[in-house]
C-alpha positions in Angstrom: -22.5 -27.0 11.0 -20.7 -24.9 13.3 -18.6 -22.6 10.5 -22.2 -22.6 9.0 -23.9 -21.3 12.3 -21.0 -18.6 12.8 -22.1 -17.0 9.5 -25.5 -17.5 9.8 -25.1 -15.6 12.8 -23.0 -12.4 11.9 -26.0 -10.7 13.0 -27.9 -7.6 12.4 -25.7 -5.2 14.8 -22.3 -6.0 13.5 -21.4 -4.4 10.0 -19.8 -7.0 7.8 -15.9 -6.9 7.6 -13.9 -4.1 5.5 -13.5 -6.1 2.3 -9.9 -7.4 1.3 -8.7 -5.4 -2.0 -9.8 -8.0 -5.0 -6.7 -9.5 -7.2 -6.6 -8.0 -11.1 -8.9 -11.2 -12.8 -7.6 -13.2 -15.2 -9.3 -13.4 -18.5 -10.8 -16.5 -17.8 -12.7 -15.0 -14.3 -14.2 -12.2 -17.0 -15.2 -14.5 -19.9 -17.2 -16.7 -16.6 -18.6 -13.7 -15.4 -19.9 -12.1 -19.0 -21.3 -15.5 -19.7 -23.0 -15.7 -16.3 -24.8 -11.9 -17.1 -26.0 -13.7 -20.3 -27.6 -16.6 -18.4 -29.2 -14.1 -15.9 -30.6 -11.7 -18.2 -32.1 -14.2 -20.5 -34.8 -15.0 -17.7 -34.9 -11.6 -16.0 -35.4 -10.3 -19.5 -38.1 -12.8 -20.0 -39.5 -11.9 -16.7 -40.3 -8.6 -17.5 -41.1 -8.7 -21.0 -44.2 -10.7 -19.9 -45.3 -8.2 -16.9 -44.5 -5.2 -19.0 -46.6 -6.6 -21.6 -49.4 -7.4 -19.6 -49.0 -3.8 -17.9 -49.0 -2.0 -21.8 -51.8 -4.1 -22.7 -54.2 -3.2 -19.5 -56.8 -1.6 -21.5 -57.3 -4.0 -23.8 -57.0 -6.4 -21.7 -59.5 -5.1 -19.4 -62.2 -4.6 -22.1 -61.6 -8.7 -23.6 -61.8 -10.1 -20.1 -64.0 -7.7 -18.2 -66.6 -6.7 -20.4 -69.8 -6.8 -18.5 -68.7 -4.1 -15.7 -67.8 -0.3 -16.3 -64.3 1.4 -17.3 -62.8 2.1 -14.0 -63.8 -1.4 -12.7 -62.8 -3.4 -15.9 -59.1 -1.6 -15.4 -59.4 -2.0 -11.2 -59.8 -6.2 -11.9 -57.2 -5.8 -14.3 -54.7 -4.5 -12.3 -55.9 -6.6 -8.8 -55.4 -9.7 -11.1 -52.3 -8.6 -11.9 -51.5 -7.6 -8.1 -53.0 -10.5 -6.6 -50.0 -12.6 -8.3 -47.7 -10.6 -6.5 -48.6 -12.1 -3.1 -47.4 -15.4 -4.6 -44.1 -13.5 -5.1 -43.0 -14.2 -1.7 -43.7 -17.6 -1.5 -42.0 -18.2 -4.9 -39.1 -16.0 -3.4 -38.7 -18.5 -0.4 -39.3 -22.0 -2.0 -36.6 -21.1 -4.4 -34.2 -18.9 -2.7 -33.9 -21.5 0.4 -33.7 -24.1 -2.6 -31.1 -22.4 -4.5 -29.0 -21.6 -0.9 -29.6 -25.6 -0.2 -28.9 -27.1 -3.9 -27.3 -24.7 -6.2 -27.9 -21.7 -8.0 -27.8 -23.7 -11.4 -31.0 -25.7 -10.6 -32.8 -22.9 -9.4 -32.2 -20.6 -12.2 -33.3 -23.5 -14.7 -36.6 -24.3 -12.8 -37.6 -20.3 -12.7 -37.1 -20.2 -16.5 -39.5 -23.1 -17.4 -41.9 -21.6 -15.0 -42.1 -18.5 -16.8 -42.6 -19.6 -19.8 -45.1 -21.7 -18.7 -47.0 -18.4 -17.6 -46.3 -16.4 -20.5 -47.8 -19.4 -22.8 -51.3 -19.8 -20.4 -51.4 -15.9 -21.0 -50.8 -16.1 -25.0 -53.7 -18.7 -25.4 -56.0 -17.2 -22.6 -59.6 -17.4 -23.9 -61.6 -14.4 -23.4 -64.5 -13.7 -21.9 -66.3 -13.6 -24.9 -65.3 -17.5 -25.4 -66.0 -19.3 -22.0 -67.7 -16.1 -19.7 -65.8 -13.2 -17.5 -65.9 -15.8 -14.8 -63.7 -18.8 -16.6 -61.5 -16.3 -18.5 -60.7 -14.4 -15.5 -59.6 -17.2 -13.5 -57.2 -18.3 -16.6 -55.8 -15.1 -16.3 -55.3 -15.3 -12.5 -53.2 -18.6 -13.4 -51.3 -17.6 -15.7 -50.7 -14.5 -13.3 -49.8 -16.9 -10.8 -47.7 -19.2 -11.9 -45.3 -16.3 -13.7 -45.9 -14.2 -10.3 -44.2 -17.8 -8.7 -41.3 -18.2 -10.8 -40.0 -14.4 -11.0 -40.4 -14.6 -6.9 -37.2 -17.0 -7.0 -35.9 -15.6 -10.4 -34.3 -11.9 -8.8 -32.4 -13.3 -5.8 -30.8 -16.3 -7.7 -30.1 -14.5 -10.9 -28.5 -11.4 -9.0 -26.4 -14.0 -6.4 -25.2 -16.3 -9.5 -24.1 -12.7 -11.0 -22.4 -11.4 -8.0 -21.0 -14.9 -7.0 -19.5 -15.1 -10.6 -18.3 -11.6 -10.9 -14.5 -11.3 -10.1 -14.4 -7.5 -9.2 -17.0 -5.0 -9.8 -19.7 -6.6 -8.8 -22.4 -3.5 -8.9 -21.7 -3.6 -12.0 -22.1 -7.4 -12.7 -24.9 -6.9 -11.0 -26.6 -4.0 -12.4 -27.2 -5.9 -15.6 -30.0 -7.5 -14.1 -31.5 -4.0 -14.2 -30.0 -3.0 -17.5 -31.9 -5.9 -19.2 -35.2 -4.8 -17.5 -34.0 -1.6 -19.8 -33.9 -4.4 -22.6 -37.4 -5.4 -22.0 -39.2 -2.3 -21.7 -37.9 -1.5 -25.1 -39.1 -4.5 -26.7 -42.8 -4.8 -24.6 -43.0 -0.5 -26.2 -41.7 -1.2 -29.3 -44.5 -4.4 -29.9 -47.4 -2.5 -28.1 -46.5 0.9 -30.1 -46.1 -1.0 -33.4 -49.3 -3.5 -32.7 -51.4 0.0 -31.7 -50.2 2.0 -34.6 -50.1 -0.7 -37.8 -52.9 -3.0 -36.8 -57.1 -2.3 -36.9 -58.7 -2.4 -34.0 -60.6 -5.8 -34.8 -57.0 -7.2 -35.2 -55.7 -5.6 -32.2 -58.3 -6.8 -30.2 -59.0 -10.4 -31.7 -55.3 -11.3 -31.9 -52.7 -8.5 -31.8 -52.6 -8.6 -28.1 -51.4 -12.3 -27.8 -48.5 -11.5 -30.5 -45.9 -10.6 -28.0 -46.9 -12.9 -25.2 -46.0 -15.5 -28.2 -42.9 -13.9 -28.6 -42.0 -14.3 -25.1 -42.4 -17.9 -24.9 -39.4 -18.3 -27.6 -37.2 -17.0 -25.2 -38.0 -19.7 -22.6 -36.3 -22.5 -24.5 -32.8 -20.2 -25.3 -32.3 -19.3 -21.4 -33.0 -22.9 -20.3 -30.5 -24.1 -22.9 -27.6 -21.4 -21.8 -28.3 -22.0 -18.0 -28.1 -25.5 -18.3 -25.0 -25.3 -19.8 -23.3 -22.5 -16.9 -21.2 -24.1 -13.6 -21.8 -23.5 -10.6 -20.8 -20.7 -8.8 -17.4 -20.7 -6.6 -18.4 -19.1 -3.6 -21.6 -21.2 -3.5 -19.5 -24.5 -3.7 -17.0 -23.1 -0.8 -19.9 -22.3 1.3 -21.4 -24.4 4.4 -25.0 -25.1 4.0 -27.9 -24.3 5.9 -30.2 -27.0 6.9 -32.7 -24.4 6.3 -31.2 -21.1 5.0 -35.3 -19.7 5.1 -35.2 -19.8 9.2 -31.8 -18.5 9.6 -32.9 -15.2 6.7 -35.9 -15.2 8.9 -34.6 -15.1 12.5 -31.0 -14.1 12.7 -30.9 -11.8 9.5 -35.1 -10.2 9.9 -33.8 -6.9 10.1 -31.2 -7.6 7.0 -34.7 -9.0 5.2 -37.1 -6.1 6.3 -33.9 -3.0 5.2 -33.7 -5.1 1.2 -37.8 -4.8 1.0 -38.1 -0.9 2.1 -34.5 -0.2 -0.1 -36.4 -1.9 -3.1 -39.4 0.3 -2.8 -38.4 3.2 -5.0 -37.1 0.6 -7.8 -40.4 -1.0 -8.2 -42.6 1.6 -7.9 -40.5 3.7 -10.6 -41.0 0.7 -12.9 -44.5 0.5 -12.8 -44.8 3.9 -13.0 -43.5 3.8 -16.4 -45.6 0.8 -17.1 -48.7 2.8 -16.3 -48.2 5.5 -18.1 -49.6 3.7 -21.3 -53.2 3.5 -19.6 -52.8 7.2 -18.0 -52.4 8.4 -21.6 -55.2 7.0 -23.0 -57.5 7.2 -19.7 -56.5 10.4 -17.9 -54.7 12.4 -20.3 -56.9 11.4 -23.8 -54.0 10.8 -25.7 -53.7 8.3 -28.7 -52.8 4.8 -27.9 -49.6 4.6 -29.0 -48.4 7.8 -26.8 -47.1 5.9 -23.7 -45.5 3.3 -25.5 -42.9 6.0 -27.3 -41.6 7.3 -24.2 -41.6 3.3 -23.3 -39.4 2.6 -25.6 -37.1 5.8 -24.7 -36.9 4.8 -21.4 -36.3 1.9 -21.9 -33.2 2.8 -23.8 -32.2 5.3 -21.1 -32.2 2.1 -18.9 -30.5 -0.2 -20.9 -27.3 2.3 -21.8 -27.2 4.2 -18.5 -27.6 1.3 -15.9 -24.2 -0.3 -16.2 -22.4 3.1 -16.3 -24.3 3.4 -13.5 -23.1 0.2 -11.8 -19.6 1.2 -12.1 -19.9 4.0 -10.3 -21.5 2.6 -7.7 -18.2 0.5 -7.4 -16.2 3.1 -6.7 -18.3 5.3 -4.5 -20.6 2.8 -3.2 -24.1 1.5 -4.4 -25.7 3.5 -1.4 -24.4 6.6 -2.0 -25.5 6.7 -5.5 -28.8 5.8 -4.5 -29.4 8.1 -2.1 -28.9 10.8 -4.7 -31.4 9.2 -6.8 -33.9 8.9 -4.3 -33.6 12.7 -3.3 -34.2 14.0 -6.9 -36.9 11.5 -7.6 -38.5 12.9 -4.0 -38.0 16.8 -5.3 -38.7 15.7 -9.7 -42.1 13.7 -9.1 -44.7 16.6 -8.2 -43.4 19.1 -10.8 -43.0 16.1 -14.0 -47.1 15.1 -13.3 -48.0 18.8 -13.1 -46.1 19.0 -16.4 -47.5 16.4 -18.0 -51.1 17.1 -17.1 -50.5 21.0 -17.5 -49.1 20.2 -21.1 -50.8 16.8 -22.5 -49.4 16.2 -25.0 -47.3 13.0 -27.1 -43.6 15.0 -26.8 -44.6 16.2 -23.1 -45.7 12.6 -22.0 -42.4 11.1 -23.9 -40.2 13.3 -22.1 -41.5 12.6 -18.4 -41.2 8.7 -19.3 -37.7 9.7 -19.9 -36.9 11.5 -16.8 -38.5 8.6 -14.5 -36.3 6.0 -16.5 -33.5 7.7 -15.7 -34.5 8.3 -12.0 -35.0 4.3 -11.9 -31.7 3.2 -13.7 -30.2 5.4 -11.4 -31.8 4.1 -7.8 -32.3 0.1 -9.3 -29.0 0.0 -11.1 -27.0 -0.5 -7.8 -29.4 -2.4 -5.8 -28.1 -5.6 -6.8 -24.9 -4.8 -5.2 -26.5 -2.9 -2.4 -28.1 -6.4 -1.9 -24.9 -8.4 -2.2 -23.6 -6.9 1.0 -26.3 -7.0 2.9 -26.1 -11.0 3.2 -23.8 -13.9 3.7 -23.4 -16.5 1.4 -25.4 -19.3 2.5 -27.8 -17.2 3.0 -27.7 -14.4 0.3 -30.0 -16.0 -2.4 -33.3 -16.6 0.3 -32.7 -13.1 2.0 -32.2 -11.3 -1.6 -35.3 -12.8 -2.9 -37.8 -12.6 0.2 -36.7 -9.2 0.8 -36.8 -8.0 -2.8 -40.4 -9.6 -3.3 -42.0 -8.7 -0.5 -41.0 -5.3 -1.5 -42.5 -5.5 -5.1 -45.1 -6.7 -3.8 -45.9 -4.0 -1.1 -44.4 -1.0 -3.5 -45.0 -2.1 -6.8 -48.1 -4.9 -7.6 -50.4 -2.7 -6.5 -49.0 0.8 -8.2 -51.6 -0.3 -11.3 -54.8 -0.2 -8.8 -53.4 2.3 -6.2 -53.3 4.7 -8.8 -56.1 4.6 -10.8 -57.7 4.6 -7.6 -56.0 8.1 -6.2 -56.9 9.8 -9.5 -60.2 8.4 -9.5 -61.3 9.1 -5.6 -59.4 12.4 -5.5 -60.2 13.8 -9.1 -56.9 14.7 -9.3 -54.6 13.8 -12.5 -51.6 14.5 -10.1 -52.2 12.3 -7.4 -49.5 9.9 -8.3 -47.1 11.9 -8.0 -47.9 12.3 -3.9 -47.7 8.7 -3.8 -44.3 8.8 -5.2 -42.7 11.1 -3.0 -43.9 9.3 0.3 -42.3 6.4 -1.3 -39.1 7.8 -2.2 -38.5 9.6 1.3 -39.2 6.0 2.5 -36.2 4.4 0.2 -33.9 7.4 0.9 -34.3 6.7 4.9 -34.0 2.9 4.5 -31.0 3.1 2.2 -29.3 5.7 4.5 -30.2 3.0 7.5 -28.3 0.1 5.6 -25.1 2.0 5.5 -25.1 3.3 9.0 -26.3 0.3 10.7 -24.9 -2.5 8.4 -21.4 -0.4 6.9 -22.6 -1.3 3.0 -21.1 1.2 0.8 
């Protein structure tokens, strides 16, 4: 316990040591760590498939659940259901973070997997309110909400430490896949919600169109299990002394370590569901056809995919903070003008174009978080602090983007009023990011 205490206690004042160059790895080291980004993604890409879904889907699902009340309130429920899982994040985050810093990555990741798929598959069968009443159908959906919102609180921090723990060099790169999947996901969750609101009726959208990729989603449950069953553990988790409880030491020793991985995170999430949003702006705020946000979805979401590990290794050579300071500073300056664009000019190509520009702004702040992260804790700890800090983030920054702005454009009567939010947000990131480097010496 005492080599455990000593690196539970390389405390918030002292930078972490100047790392030791890393030996050229041998092909074995690379085939264990592409195999490990194959188990991670499987259940981050599941993960987000299911919220980005749900996010497309928000008017429809607003008018099946919440029929009895107007517009802006049907969409306002929708999105606080959707928000209110996110304060279940955290305690997801710190159940299986301090679980996977205690037992083993391996576990963890295969619990967080079955938990999601349990909440995608309460979600695909949800009965309306039409069925069994707003009341009973609401409160299915808050489940459902739930229990996913539970799983993907512990699914970030052990997915990204199993990637960087298994990555013999480059780890922002390793670990930027995590992000580069959520590329991978957005494509899919546009591509089912552009070709379900283009090809089907609106009966058949509404009586069972909407369930179709929720169905989907719970076929990729039983694949990710399977590979992350079948994965070892990671080396420097096995070397490691344990915690008797890694959750107090994050909590006491590292807070400040905790507190700088929720404000860095900030800018990630809310440039996510930005994106996500923009399906229900379009219809809502811009009066554009349904399919209109889901095009520039599934662009983005391609932008992401491609441009995220490029991203990563850069970040390996000149430092995952660096890059994302940059980001942060042209998402602070690009925000204001891109929404007076867009509402200026509303138009599909307009609208497709914007979706593009934020995806790119995200892959380019998220893509080295991960490693960002990575640095930021030790070992036996680096699983509980990565995931409390990253969730309590989402769910300050990003749950509530859905409600906070349809509420800004609704109280102000301004179709830009996003935009304001997003800039307050990204000055925030830029200062924390710029914090981590000159307080804890990350790159």
């Amino acid at each position: 316990m005492a080599s455990s205490e000593r690196t539970a206690t390389h405390d918030d004042t002292t930078p972490p040591p100047t790392p030791t160059p890393t030996p050229t790895p041998t092909p074995a080291e690379v085939a264990r760590a592409r195999k490990a980004v194959i188990a991670s993604s499987v259940g981050n890409a599941l993960e987000w498939f299911d919220v980005i879904v749900y996010s497309s889907f928000a008017v429809v699902i607003s008018e099946l659940f919440f029929p009895e009340v107007s517009g802006f309130a049907a969409l306002m429920f929708t999105f606080l259901t959707f928000a209110v899982s996110y304060l279940v994040r955290p305690l997801g985050a710190a159940v299986i973070g301090n679980w996977a810093d205690r037992h083993g990555r391996k576990r963890a990741l295969s619990a967080t997997i079955l938990l999601m798929m349990l909440g995608t598959g309460l979600m695909a069968v949800a009965p309306t309110a039409a069925v069994v009443g707003p009341v009973a159908g609401g409160l299915w959906l808050l489940a459902s909400r739930l229990v996913q919102g539970f799983s993907a609180g512990g699914e970030f921090g052990t997915a990204t430490t199993f990637l960087v723990e298994s990555a013999p060099d480059r780890k922002a790169f390793y670990g930027s896949w995590q992000v580069a999947t959520q590329g991978a996901a957005l494509l899919l969750a546009s591509a089912f919600g552009f070709g379900l609101t283009t090809f089907l009726s609106h009966d058949a959208l509404y009586t069972w169109g909407w369930r179709v990729p929720f169905l989907v989603g719970m076929l990729i449950g039983p694949v990710g299990w399977y590979i992350r069953r079948r994965m070892d553990e990671t080396e420097d988790f096995e070397r490691a002394e344990k915690l008797d409880s890694p959750l107090g030491s994050a909590l006491s020793t590292h807070l400040t370590r905790v507190l700088t991985a929720a404000g860095a995170v900030a800018l990630a999430s809310l440039s996510v569901y930005l994106i996500l949003y923009m399906p229900t702006f379009a219809v809502k705020s811009l009066g554009l056809p349904s399919y209109a946000g889901y095009l520039g979805g599934m662009i983005a979401g391609v932008v992401t995919l491609v441009g995220t590990p490029f991203i990563g290794r850069l970040a390996d050579r000149v430092g995952p903070g660096r890059v994302m300071l940059v980001a942060a500073g042209a998402g602070a300056v690009l925000a204001w003008p891109l929404f007076q664009l867009v509402v200026g000019v509303p138009s599909v190509a307009v609208l497709t174009v914007v979706q593009v520009v934020f995806g790119a702004l995200m892959a380019a702040y998220f893509g080295p978080l991960p490693g960002l992260y990575a640095d930021l804790f030790p070992t036996n700890v680096r699983t509980t602090g990565m995931a409390v800090g990253y969730n309590v983030g989402v769910l300050v920054f990003g749950g509530f983007t859905g409600a906070i702005f349809t509420f800004l454009i609704e109280a102000t009567g301004s179709r830009t009023a996003p935009s304001i939010y997003f800039v307050v947000i990204a000055v925030l990131s830029f200062v924390t990011v710029l914090l981590a480097r000159r307080r804890f010496g990350v790159r």
